[in-house]
DONUMAR-552302 format. One line per field, with one value per residue (C-alpha): residue number from 0; residue in one letter; chain; x, y, z. Coordinates in steps of 0.25 Angstrom, whole numbers, plus 2048, in hexadecimal, padded with zeros to 3 digits. Layout:
n NUM  ...
res a  ...
chain A  ...
px X  ...
py Y  ...
pz Z  ...
END
This chain:
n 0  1  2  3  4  5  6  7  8  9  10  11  12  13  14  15  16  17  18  19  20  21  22  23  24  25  26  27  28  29  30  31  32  33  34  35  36  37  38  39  40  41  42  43  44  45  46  47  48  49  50  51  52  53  54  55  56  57  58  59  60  61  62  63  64  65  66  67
res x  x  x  x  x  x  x  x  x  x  x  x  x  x  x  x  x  x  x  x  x  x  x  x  x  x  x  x  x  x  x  x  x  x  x  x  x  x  x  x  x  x  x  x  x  x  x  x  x  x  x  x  x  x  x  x  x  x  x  x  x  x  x  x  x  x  x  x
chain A  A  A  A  A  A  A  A  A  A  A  A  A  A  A  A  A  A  A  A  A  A  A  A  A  A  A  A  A  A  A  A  A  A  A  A  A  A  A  A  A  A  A  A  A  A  A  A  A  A  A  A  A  A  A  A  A  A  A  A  A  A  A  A  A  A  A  A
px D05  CFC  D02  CFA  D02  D06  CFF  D04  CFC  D06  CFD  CF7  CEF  CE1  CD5  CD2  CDE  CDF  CDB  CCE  CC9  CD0  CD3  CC4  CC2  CCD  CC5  CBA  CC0  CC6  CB8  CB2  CBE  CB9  CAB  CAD  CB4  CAA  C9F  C97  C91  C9C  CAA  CAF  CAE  CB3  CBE  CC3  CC0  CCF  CD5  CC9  CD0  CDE  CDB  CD4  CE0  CEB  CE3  CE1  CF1  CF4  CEA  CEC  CFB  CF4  CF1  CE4
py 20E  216  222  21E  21D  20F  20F  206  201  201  1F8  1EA  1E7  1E1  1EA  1E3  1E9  1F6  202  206  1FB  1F5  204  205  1F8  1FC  208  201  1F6  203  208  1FA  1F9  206  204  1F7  1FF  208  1FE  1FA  1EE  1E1  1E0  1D8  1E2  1EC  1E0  1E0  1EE  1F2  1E6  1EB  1F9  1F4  1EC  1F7  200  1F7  1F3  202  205  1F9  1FC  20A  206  1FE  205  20A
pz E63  E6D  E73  E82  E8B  E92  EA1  EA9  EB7  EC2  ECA  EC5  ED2  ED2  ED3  EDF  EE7  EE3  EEC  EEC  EF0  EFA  F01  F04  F09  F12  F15  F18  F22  F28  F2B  F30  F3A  F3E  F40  F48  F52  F54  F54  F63  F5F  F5E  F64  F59  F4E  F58  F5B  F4A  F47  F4A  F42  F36  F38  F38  F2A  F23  F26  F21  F15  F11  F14  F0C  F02  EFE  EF8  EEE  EDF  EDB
END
């Protein structure tokens, strides 16, 4: 018998929905709702860049409970 010790993962999530990821991707539709707003050139990004906002900001609340 070895002497390592036992280590156990306390999360078995998929790789996909860790973290890192998903945290900057929220960033990132953080920062295109934000430059939609600010942009002079068409109405209907200015019309979805608050809702793009709003998404990007739940997803990274929800997000950064998950494990790394």
């Amino acid at each position: 018998m070895s002497n390592q010790p036992i280590v156990k993962r306390k999360w078995n999530w998929p790789r996909i929905l860790r973290r890192g990821l998903l945290e900057n991707i929220a960033i990132a539709l953080i920062g295109l709702g934000f430059l939609m707003l600010f942009q002079p050139f068409a109405l209907v990004l200015y019309t979805y860049s608050f809702i793009t906002m709003l998404v990007g900001t739940f997803m990274f609340i929800i997000v950064s409970k998950f494990p790394e």
